[in-house]
C-alpha positions as CSV (number, residue, x, y, z in Angstrom):
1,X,-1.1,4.1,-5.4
2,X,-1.5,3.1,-9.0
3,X,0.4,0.6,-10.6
4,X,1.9,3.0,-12.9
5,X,3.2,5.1,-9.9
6,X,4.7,1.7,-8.6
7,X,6.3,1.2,-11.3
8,X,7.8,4.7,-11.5
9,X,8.8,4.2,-7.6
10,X,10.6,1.0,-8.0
11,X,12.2,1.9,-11.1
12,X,14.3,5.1,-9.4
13,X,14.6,3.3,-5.7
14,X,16.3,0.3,-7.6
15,X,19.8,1.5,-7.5
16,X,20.3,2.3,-3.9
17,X,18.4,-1.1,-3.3
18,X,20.3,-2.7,-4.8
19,X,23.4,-1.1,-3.5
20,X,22.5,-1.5,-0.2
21,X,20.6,-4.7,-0.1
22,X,21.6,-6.8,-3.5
23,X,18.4,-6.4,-5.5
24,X,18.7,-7.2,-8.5
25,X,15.1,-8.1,-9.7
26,X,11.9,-6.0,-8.5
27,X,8.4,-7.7,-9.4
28,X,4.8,-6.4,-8.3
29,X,2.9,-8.9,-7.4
30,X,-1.3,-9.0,-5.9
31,X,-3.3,-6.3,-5.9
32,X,-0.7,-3.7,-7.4
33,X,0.1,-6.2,-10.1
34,X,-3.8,-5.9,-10.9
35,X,-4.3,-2.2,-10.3
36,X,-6.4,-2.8,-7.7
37,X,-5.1,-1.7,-5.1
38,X,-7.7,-0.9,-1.7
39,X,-6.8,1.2,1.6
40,X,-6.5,-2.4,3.3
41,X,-3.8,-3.9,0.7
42,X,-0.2,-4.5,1.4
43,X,3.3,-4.5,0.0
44,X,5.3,-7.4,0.3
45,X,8.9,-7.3,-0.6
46,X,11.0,-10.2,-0.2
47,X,15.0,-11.0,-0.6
48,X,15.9,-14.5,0.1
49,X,13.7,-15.7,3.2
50,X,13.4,-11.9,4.5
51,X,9.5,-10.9,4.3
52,X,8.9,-7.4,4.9
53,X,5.2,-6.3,5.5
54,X,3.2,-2.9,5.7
55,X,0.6,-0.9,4.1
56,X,-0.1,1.5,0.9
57,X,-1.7,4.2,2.9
């Protein structure tokens, strides 16, 4: 995934996340934050001291 597309993903799933979950601030960060993204990168996403973990394949 491109950063771009990132972008474009956050930008439309922020409502219902922060709905459901009180986001209020989504920030790339890493490899997506570079554009560089490889098949072995992750996403991190964090809220408070919650650390969620996975892959961009």
């Amino acid at each position: 995934m491109k950063r771009s597309d990132a972008l474009r993903v956050l930008a439309r799933a922020k409502p219902e996340l922060a709905k459901r979950f009180g986001v209020v601030r989504l920030v790339l960060f890493g490899s997506m934050a570079r554009d560089e993204v490889r098949p072995d990168s992750d996403v991190r996403a964090t809220k408070g001291s919650i650390f969620i973990l996975g892959t961009c394949h």
